[in-house]
C-alpha positions as CSV (number, residue, x, y, z in Angstrom):
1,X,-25.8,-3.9,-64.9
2,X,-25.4,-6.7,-67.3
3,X,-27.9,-7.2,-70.2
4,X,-25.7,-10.4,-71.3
5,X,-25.2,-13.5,-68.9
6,X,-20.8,-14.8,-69.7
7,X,-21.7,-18.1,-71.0
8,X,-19.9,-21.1,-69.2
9,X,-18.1,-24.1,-70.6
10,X,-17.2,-27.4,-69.2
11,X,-15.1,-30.2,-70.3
12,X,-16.4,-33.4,-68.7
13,X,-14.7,-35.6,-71.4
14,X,-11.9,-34.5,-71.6
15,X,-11.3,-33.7,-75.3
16,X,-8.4,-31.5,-75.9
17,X,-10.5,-28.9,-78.3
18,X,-13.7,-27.7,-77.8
19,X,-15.6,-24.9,-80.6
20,X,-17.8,-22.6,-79.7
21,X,-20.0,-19.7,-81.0
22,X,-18.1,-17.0,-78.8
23,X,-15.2,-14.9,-78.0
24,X,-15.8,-14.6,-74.5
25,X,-17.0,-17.3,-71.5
26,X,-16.1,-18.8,-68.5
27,X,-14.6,-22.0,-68.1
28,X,-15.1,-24.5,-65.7
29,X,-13.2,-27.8,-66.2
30,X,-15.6,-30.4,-65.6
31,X,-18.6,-30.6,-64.2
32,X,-19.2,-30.2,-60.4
33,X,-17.7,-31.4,-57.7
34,X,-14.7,-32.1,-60.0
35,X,-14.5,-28.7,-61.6
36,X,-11.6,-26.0,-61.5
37,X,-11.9,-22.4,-60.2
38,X,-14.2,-20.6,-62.7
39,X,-12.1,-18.4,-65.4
40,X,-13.2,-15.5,-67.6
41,X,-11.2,-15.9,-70.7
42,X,-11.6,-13.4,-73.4
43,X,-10.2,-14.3,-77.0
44,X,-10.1,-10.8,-78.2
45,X,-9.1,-10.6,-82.1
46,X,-7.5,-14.0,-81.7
47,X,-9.6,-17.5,-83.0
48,X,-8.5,-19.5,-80.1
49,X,-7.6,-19.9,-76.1
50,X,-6.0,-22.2,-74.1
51,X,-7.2,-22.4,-70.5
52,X,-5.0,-21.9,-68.0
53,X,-6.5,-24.5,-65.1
54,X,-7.2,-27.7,-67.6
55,X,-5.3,-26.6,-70.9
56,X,-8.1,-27.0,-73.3
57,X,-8.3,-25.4,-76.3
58,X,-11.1,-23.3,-76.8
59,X,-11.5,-22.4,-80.6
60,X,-14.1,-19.4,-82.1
61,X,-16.0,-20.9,-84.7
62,X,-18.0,-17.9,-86.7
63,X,-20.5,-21.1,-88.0
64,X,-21.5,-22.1,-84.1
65,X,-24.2,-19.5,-82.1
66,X,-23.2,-18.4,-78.7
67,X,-25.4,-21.3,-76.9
68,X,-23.4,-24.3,-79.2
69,X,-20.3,-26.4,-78.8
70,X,-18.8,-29.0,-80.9
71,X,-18.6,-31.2,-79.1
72,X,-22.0,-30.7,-78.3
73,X,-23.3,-30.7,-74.3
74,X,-20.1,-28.6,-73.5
75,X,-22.3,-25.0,-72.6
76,X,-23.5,-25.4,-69.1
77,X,-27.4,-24.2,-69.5
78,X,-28.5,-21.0,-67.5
């Protein structure tokens, strides 16, 4: 089993770049009800991801921790 919950991101304001603390999550679109099928996106060795349901960018940003976003409010809490 899983010792590490995939942490999930959402965009609820619509900014076209969002940095976080890790290379892989979930992402969500916006908020519930008005959110997008839920996708695993995995950045590998690359610094940055484009999400295929709502096209933002999603860049890895060493400086962040894995619960942090720039903007900030963008991890959905546990």
């Amino acid at each position: 089993m899983a010792e590490q919950v995939t942490p999930h991101f959402c965009n609820d304001a619509g900014v076209p770049t969002i940095r976080i603390g890790v290379s892989e999550f979930q992402c969500m679109g916006a908020r519930p009800p008005h959110d997008h099928p839920h996708v695993y996106l995995d950045m590998g060795s690359d610094n940055e991801i484009i999400c295929p349901y709502c096209s933002t960018v999603y860049t890895r940003d060493p400086s962040l921790s894995p619960d942090q976003s720039e903007p900030p409010g963008c991890r959905l809490a546990d």
